[in-house]
C-alpha positions as CSV (number, residue, x, y, z in Angstrom):
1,X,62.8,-20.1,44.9
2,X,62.4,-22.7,41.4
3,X,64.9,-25.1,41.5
4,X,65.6,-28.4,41.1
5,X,67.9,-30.5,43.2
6,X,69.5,-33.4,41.3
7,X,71.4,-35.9,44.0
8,X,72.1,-40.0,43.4
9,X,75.1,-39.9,41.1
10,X,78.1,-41.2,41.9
11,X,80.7,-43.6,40.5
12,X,79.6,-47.6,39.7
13,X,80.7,-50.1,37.5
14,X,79.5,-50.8,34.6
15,X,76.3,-53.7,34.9
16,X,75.8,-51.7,38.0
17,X,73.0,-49.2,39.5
18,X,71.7,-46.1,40.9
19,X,69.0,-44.1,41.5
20,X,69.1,-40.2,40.9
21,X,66.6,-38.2,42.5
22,X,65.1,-34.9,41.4
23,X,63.8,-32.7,44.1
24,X,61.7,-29.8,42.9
25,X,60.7,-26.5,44.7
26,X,58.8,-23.7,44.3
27,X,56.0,-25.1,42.1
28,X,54.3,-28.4,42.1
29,X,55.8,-30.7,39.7
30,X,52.7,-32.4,39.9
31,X,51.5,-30.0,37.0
32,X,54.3,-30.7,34.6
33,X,56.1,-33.3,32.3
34,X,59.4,-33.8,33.8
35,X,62.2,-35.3,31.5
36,X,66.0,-36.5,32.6
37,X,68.6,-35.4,30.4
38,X,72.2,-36.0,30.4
39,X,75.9,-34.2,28.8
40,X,78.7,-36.4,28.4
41,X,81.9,-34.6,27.9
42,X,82.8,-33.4,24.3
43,X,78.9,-34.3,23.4
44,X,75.8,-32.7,22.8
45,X,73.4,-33.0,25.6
46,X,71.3,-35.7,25.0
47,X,67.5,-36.6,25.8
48,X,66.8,-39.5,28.1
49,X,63.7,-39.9,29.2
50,X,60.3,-37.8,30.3
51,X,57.2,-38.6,32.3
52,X,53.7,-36.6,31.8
53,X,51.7,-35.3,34.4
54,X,48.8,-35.8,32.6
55,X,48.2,-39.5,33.0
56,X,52.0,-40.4,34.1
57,X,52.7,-41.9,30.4
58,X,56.4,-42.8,30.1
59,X,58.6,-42.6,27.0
60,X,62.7,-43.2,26.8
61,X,65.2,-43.0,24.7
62,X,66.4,-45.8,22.3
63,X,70.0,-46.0,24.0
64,X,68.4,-46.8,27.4
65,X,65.1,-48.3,26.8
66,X,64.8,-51.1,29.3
67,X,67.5,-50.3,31.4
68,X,66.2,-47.0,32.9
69,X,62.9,-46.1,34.3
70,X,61.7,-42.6,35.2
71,X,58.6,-42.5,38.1
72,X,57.3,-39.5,40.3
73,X,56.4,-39.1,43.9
74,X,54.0,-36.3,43.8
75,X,53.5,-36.2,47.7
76,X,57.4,-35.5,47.8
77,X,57.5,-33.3,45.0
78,X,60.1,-35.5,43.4
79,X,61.1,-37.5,40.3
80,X,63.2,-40.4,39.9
81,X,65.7,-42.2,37.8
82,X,66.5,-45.7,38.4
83,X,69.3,-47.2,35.9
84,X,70.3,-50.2,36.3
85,X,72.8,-52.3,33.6
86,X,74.9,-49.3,33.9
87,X,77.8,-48.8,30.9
88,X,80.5,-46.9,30.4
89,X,78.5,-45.0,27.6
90,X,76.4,-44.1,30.5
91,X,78.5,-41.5,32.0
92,X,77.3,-38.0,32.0
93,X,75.8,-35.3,33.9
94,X,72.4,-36.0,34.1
95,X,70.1,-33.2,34.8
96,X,66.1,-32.8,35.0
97,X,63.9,-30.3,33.3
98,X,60.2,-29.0,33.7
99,X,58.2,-29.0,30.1
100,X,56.3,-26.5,29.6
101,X,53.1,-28.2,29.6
102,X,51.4,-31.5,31.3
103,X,52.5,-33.8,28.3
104,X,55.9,-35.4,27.1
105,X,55.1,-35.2,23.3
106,X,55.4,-31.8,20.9
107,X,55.4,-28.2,22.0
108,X,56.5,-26.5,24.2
109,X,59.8,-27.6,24.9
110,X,61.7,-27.6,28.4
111,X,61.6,-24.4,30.3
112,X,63.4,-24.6,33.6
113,X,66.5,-27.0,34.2
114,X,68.1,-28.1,37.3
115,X,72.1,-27.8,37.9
116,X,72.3,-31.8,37.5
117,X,74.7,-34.3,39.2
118,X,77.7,-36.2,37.7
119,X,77.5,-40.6,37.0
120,X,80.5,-41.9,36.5
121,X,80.1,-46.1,34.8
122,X,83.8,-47.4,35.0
123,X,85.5,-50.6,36.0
């Protein structure tokens, strides 16, 4: 009945956009920190972004600071991932995650993670 539903990926080319989605069920996403993460192949999985539920406080990681933006929609149980200036770096498979708590920052960790959906930045 948890899950998360990832959709929006796709392939673009690179200075291009998209938005990925995040549908949650079976709890109220409301009451958590949600972050996007992302795998490229041959890498580690990497963190990208997270958005508390506390106050709706944003943080990002260096390597897309300014180019992405993470929101909620609380009424549709859903998060949100718009990147825009897309490059070829970029491509992964980007999943969401529920935190363990309300806030972005220190512990707990991520506790539940979604099956994600694949970007593809190429010209």
């Amino acid at each position: 009945q948890l899950q998360f539903v990832e959709s929006g990926g796709g392939l673009v080319q690179p200075g291009g956009s998209l938005r990925l989605s995040c549908a949650a069920s079976g709890f109220s996403l409301g009451g958590y920190g949600i972050g996007w993460f992302r795998q490229a192949p041959g890498k580690e999985r990497e963190w990208v972004s997270c958005i508390s539920s506390s106050n709706g406080i944003t943080i990002y990681a260096d390597s897309v600071k300014g180019r992405f933006t993470i929101s909620r929609d609380n009424a549709k149980n859903t998060v949100y991932l718009q990147m825009n200036s897309l490059k070829s770096e970029d491509t992964a498979v980007y999943s969401c995650a529920r935190k363990g708590s309300r806030t972005c920052l220190g512990a707990p960790g991520y506790d539940y993670w979604g099956q994600g959906t694949q970007v593809t930045v190429s010209s």
